[in-house]
Every structure is written in C-alpha cells, then in structure tokens.
C-alpha positions as CSV (number, residue, x, y, z in Angstrom):
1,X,182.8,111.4,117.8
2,X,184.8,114.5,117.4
3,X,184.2,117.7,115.6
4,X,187.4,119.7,115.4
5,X,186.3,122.6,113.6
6,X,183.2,123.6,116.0
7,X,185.1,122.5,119.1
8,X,183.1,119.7,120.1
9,X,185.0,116.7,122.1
10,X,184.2,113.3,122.1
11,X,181.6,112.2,124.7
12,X,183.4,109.5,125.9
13,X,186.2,111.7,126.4
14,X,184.0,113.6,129.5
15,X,183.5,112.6,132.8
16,X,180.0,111.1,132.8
17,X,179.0,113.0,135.9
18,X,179.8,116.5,133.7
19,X,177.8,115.1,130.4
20,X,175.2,117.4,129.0
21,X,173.6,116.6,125.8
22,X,172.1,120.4,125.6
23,X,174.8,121.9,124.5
24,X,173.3,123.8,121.2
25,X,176.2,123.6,119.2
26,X,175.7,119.9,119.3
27,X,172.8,119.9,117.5
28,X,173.8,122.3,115.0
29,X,176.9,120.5,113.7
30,X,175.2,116.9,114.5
31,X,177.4,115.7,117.1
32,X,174.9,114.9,119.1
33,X,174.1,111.7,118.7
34,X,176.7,109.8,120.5
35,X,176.4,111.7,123.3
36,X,172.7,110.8,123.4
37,X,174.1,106.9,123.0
38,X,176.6,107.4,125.8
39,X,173.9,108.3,128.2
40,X,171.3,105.5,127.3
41,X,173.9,103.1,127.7
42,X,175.4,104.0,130.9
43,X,173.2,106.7,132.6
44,X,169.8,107.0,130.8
45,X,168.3,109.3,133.9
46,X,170.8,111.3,134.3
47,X,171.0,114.6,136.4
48,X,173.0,117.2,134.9
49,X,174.4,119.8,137.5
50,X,176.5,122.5,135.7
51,X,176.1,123.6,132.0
52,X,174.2,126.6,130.6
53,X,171.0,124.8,131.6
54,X,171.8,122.7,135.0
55,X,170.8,121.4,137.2
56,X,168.1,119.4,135.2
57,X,167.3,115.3,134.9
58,X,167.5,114.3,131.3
59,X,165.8,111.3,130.2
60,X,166.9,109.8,127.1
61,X,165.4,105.7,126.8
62,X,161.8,105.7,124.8
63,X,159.7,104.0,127.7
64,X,161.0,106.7,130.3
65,X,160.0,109.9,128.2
66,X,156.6,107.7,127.9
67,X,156.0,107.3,131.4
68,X,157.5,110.8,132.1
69,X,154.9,111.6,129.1
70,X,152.0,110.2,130.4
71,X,152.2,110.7,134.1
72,X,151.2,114.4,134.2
73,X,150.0,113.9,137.7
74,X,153.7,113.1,138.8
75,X,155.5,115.8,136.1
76,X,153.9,119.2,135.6
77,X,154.1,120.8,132.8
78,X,154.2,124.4,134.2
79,X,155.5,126.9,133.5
80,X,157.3,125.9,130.3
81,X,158.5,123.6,128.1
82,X,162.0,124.4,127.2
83,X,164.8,123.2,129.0
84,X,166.3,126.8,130.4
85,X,164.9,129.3,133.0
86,X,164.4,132.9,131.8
87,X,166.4,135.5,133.2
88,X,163.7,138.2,132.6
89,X,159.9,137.5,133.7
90,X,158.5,137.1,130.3
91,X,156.4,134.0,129.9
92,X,153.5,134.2,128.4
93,X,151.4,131.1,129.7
94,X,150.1,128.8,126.9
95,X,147.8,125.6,127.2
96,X,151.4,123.5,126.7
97,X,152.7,124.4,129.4
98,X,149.3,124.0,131.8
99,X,148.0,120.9,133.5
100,X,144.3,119.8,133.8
101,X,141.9,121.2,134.0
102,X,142.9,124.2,132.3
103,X,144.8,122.2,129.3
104,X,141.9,120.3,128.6
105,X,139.7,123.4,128.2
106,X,141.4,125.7,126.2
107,X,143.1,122.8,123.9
108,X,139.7,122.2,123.4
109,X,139.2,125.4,122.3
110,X,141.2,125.3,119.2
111,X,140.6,121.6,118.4
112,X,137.4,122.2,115.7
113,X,140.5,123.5,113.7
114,X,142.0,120.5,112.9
115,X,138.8,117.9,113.2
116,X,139.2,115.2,110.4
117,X,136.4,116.9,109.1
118,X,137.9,119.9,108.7
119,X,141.1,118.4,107.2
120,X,138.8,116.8,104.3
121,X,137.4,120.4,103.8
122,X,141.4,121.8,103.3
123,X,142.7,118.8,101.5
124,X,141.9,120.6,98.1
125,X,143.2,123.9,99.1
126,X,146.7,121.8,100.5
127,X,146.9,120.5,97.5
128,X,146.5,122.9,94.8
129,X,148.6,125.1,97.0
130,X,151.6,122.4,96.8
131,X,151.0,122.0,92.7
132,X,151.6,125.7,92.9
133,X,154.5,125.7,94.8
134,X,156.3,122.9,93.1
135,X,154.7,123.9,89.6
136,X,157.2,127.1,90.0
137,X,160.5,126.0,90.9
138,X,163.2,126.1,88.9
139,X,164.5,122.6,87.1
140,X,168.2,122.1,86.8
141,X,169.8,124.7,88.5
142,X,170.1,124.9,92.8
143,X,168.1,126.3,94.9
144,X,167.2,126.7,98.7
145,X,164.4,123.9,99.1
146,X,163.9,125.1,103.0
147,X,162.7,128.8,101.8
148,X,161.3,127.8,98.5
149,X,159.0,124.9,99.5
150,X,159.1,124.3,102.8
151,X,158.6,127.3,104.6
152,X,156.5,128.6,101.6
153,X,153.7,126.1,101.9
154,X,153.8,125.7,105.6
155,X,153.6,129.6,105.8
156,X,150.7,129.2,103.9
157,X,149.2,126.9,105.9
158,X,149.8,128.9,109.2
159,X,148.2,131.5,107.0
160,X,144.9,129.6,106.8
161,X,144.8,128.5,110.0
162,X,144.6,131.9,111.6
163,X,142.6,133.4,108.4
164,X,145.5,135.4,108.6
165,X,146.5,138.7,106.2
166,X,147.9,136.1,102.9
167,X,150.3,139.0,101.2
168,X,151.8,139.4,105.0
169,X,152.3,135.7,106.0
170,X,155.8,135.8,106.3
171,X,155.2,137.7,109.8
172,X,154.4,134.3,110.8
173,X,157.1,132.4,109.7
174,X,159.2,135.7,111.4
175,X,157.3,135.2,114.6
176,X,157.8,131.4,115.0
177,X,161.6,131.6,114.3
178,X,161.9,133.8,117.1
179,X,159.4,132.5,119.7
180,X,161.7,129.1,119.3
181,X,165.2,131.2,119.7
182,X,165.3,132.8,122.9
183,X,168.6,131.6,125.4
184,X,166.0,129.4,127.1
185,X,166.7,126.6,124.5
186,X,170.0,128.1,123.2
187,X,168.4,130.3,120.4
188,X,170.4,133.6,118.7
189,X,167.9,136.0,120.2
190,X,168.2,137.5,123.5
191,X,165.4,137.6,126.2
192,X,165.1,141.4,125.5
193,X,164.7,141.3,121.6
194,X,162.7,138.1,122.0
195,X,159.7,139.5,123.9
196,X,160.0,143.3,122.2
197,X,159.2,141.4,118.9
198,X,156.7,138.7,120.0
199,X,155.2,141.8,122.3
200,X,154.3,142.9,118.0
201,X,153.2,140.4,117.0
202,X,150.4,140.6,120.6
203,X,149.4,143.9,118.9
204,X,148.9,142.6,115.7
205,X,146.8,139.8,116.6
206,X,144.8,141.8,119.1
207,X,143.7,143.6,116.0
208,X,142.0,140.3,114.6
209,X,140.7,139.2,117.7
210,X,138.6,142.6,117.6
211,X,137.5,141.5,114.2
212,X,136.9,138.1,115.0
213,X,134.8,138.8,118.4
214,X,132.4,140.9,116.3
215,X,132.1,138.3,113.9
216,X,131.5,134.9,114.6
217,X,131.2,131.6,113.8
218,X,134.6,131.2,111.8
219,X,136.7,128.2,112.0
220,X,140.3,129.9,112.6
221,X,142.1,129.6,115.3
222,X,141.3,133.6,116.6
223,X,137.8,132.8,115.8
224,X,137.8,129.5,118.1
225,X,139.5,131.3,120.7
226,X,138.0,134.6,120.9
227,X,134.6,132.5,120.9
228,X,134.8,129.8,123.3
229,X,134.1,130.4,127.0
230,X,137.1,128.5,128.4
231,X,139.3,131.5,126.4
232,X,137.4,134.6,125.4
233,X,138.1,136.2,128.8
234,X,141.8,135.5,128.3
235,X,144.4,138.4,129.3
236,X,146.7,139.6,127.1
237,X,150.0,137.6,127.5
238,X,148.0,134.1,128.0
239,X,146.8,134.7,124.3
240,X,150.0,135.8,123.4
241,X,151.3,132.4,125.0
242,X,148.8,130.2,122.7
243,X,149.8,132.2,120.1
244,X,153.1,131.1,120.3
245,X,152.2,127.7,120.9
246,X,149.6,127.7,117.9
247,X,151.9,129.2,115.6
248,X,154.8,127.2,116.4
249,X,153.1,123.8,116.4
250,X,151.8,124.5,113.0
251,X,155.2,125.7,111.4
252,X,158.1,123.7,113.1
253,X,157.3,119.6,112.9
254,X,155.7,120.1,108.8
255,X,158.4,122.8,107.9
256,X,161.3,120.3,108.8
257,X,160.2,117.1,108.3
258,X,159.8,118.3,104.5
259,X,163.2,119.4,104.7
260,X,164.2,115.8,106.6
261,X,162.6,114.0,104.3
262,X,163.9,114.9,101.1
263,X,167.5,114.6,102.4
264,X,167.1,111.4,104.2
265,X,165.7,109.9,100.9
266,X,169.3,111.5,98.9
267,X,171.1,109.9,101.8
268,X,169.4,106.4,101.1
269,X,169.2,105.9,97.7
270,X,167.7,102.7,98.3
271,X,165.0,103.4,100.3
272,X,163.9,106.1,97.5
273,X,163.6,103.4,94.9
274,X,160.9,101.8,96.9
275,X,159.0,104.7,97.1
276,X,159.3,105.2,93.2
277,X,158.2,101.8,93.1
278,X,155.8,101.4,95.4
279,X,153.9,105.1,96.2
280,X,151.6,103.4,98.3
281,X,154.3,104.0,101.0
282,X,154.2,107.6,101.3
283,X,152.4,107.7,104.7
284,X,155.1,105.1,106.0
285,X,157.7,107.3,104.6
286,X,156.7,110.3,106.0
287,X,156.0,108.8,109.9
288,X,159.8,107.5,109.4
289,X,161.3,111.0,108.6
290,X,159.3,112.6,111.4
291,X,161.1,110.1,113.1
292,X,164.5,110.1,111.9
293,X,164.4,113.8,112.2
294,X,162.6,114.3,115.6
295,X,161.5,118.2,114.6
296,X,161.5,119.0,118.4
297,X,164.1,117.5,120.2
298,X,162.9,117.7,124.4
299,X,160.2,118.6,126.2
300,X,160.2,120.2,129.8
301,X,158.4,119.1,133.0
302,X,159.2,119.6,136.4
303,X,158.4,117.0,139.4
304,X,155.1,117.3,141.5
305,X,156.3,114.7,144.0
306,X,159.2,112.8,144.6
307,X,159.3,110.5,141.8
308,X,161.7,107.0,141.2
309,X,162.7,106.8,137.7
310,X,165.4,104.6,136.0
311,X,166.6,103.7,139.7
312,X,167.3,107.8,140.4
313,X,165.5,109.4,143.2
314,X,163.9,112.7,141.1
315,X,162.7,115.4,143.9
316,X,160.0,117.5,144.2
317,X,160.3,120.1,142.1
318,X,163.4,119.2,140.2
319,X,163.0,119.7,136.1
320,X,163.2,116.7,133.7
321,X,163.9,117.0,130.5
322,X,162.6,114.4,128.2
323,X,164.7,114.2,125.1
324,X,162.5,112.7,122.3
325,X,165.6,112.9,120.0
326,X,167.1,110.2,122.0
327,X,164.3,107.8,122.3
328,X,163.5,107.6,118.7
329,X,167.2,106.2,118.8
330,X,166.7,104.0,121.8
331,X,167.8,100.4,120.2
332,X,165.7,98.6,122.7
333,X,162.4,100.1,121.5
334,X,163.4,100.8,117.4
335,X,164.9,97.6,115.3
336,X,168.2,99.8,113.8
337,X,167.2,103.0,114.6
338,X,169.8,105.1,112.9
339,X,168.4,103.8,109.8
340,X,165.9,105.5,107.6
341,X,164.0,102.4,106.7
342,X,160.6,103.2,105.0
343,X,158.6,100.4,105.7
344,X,159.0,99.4,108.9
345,X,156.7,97.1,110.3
346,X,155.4,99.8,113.0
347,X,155.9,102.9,111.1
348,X,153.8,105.2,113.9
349,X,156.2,103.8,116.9
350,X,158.0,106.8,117.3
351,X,157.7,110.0,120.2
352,X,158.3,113.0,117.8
353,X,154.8,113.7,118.7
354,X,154.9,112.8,122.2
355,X,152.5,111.3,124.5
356,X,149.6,111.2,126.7
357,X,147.4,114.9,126.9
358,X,150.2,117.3,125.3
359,X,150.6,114.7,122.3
360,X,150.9,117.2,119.3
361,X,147.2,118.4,118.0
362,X,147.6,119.1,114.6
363,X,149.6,115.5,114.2
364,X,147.2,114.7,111.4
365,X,147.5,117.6,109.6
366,X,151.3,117.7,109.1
367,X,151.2,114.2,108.1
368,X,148.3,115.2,105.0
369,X,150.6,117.9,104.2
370,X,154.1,116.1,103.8
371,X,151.8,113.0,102.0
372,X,150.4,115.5,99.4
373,X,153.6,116.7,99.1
374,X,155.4,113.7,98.1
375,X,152.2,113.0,96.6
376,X,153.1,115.5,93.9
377,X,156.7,115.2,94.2
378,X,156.7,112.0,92.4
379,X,154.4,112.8,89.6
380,X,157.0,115.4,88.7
381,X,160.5,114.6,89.2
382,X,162.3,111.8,88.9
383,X,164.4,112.8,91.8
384,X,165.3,115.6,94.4
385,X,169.0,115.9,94.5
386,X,170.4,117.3,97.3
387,X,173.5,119.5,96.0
388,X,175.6,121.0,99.4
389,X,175.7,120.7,103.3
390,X,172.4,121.7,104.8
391,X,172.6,124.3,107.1
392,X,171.1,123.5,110.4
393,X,169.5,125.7,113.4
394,X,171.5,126.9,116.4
395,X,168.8,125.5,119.0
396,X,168.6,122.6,121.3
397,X,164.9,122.5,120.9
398,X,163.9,122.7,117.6
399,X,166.1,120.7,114.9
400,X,165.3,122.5,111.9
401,X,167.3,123.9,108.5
402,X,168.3,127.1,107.2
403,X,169.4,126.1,104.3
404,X,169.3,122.6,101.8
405,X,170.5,123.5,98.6
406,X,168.7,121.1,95.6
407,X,168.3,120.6,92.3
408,X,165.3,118.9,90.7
409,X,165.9,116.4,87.5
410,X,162.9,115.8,85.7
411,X,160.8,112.5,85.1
C-alpha cells in the first residue's frame, strides 16, 4: 500500500525489524491496514524498538489481545492506557488504568449508571432526543453528519449521564476531544495545553461534586461517585482521571460508530438493502460497524512478570500494546474480515469492546443508542448518501471523524 501524498511507504517496503504500526498518520489517511496484515502474517508479537513510541510489544492476532485481555494478573494495566509515555508528570489516575482491587471498587461505583434498568428508564428520552435530532436536518442539500448528529446526540447523552449544565454540553464534547489528543497517542495537543484545559474542566466539575455531595441519592455519574465509599474520599486528579475516562467512554465508541456506520452502509450498497428489507437486523448491523470501525484502536498494559507470548520472551515490565484494530481483522478468528457483512453468524465476535474486567461498561448503552438511531433512520429516509471524503482524526488511539459530508433523500 502506498500513499504518495501523505508520505506513507509501503509496509513491505520496511525492514520488518523497523515496522511500527503507530505511526498516526497511518491511521488518518487509512494506510494502516496492511501494515497491521504484514505483522500478523509474519511477526504478530512484535517488539518495536525505535519510533515516536518504542520500545513497546505490539500484539495484533484476536486470541493474543484476548489472553493479553484477560490475564490482568500477568499485564497491568497501570498507569495508562495509551501507547506513549508522558514527558510532563500529568496523569491523573482513573479506574482504567488500575488493577484489582481498586478497579473493581470504584468501576463499581459508577456501574448503577448504566444498569439495564436504568437503560429501560432512558430509552424514551434516547429516543425522542434522536426524533429531534434527525426531525431537524436539512433534506437534499450536504451537511456534516459527524457535528450534526453524531456528536449532537452523543453530547446529549454525556449530558445526561453527568446531569450535566444542557445549554453548556458542548464543554463535554470539547473536553473529550482533548483528553484523547495529547502526544501520548499522537494527538494535535501538547502535554502543556492538554492538562491546562482538562485542569478546567477539574474546576468545573468540582463545582458539581459540591452540589451533588449535599444532595444525594441521584443516579449521575457525580452523584454515584461523590456518594459511594470506595470514591467519595478521592483527591483531586484521581476524579479528574475518571472523569476523563467517564466522559470519553461515553463519547468516543457511540459518536463514531454512528459515523462508521452510515458510511460503511454507502460503501456496501448491498448490505443496506438487507437492512431496508429486513429491519430486524439493526442490532447485527450495528455490532458489525463497531467492528468494522474498531472506535479505539489499542490498549496499553505493561508486563508484571516475564511473560511467553506468540513464542517472544515479553520481560518484566516491558509495555504491550494490544491493537484491537488488528484483531477484528485477524482472518483466523473473522470469516472475510474486511468485509462489512451484516448478518454474520456471530455478530458479537469482535474486541472493539475488549475483554475480561476493563471490557467497556457502558457497551450496552452505545449499542441502544446507534439501534434507535437506525431505528428512526429508516422510518425517514430512504437513504443516507455519503457526498465527499470523510475527514478522519490525527490519533493512533481513537479512530474517529471530523468531518462526513451527506445528504439525506427522502422515503
């Protein structure tokens, strides 16, 4: 694969010992993918030495990043999850990047927010929300679907979540943008502007955990955490840490898998038509384009112990990067993998989510959200045509859009 015009060469082209799929360029112009191909054919643990990130192990074959997933007894997940190591000693500790027992507690904290209980009690709201939304956008004419719809409802989601301000909710979509693009997984920010912004957003929040403490029994976030013993007594930059994490996790996988899936159903024309046939396979739909998109592309851990892996000797404390991007493309573990195939026989068999006790919390939720969506999608337009080049993220972490330009034809 070769990309003249962003300066990308061809894997194959590279000296396998000097491969390294994090490059974020890569991912922004979509060249990654053969790299990622190279590396489970010929070197799927494979220790990268040099690079902007090096030296790291990344693991690229499905039942690998499983093992690597589920062993947290072997790979830690302190003290973060992205693939770099800051330059400046700002990292505020979230439950993500813990191991048990403090994982367990304060994820524990926060769970009552997104109990299937509680997503029963919000279906309504998602849904009258996403009538409104799509109720107001224009017909006929391009627009940006990324600010108009997909950041709009999952802003308003976030918003809910955290009983957060409604008029000033796009803070939140402001604050997760930049907690993602720090240097540490190739983002436009620097580690400077990085924490003086999410060191705002800290002050902001403190102000309703003040409220919230004198207050409770609410169901948000701030209320569960200000509330529960395992994280009442937190300091300052841990609660600034599970912010990020919280608003983040409820942001990034829904916001771009409604992007993914609109232009994975324009790029497979076929696969649309048995979804306008057949609506009963929205849910199957939607776990293939969290798939085919993979909205977070690795994970971090570092080794506890020397650990054998793939037939590679990983040493104590050595970091392994688990690239979930690559194993929902592994060919041994997906039938035709590159393809966007809506009913698959196993529809949930993918890693976007990962595994074991850091397997995304609010899984469910996304899913009910991008089902409602499509939901009303269909009883509206006959199609969503996508009209120019989306514009992609500069990030090896997060594979998300700035821009997919559409236009909506009517049923």
């Amino acid at each position: 694969m070769n990309t003249p015009a962003a300066g990308i060469p061809d894997p194959y082209s590279i000296d396998l010992k000097d491969l390294d799929p994090a490059i974020p360029d890569l991912f922004e112009h979509q060249a990654h993918w053969e790299y990622f191909r190279r590396l489970r054919e010929e070197d799927p643990v494979h220790l990268v030495t040099g690079g902007e990130f090096g030296p790291y192990w990344a693991v690229t074959k499905y039942e690998d990043i499983v093992y690597v997933d589920t062993h947290h007894d072997l790979f830690s997940s302190v003290p973060s999850i992205g693939i770099g190591v800051p330059t400046i000693d700002f990292e505020p500790p979230m439950f993500i990047a813990m191991d048990p027992p403090k994982h367990d507690e304060e994820r524990k904290a926060v769970m009552p927010a997104v109990t299937p209980q509680r997503l029963q009690q919000l279906e309504s709201l998602i849904r009258s929300r996403t009538v409104d939304v799509l109720d107001h956008l224009p017909v006929g004419e391009p627009f940006n679907w990324v600010d108009r719809v997909s950041i709009e409802l999952t802003t308003r989601m976030l918003a809910t979540l955290f009983d957060f301000p409604f008029e000033q909710r796009s803070k939140l979509t402001y604050w997760s943008d930049v907690a993602v693009s720090g240097p540490n997984v190739g983002g436009d920010y620097s580690e400077e502007e990085r924490k003086e912004i999410l060191l705002e957003c800290l002050e902001f929040f403190q102000g309703l955990w003040n409220e919230r403490v004198a207050n409770p029994g609410g169901e948000d976030f701030i209320s569960l955490l200000s509330h529960d013993p395992a994280t009442r007594d937190m300091d300052p930059m841990e609660f600034l840490g599970n912010l990020m994490l919280l608003i983040v996790g409820g942001n990034d996988t829904t916001r771009n898998s409604m992007s993914a899936s609109v232009l994975a159903l324009h790029q497979n024309p076929d696969e649309f038509a048995k979804l306008k046939a057949d609506h009963g396979l929205i849910p199957s739909m939607i776990c293939e384009a969290i798939r085919w998109q993979t909205p977070l592309a690795h994970m971090r851990r570092v080794a506890t112990e020397d650990v054998e892996l793939g037939g590679k000797t990983i040493r104590k404390g050595d970091r392994v990067v688990m690239w979930y991007i690559s194993g929902n493309r592994d060919e041994e573990a997906i039938e035709r993998p590159d393809d966007f195939i809506i009913d698959r026989e196993n529809p949930r068999k993918h890693i976007a989510f990962g595994f074991g006790i850091h397997r995304c919390m609010g899984n469910r939720l996304a899913e009910m959200q991008l089902k409602i969506l499509w939901e009303e999608i269909l009883a509206r337009f006959d199609r969503v045509e996508v009209v120019g080049e989306p514009v992609r993220v500069h990030s090896n972490f997060v594979m998300g859009y700035k821009e997919l330009p559409v236009m909506l034809h009517p049923v």
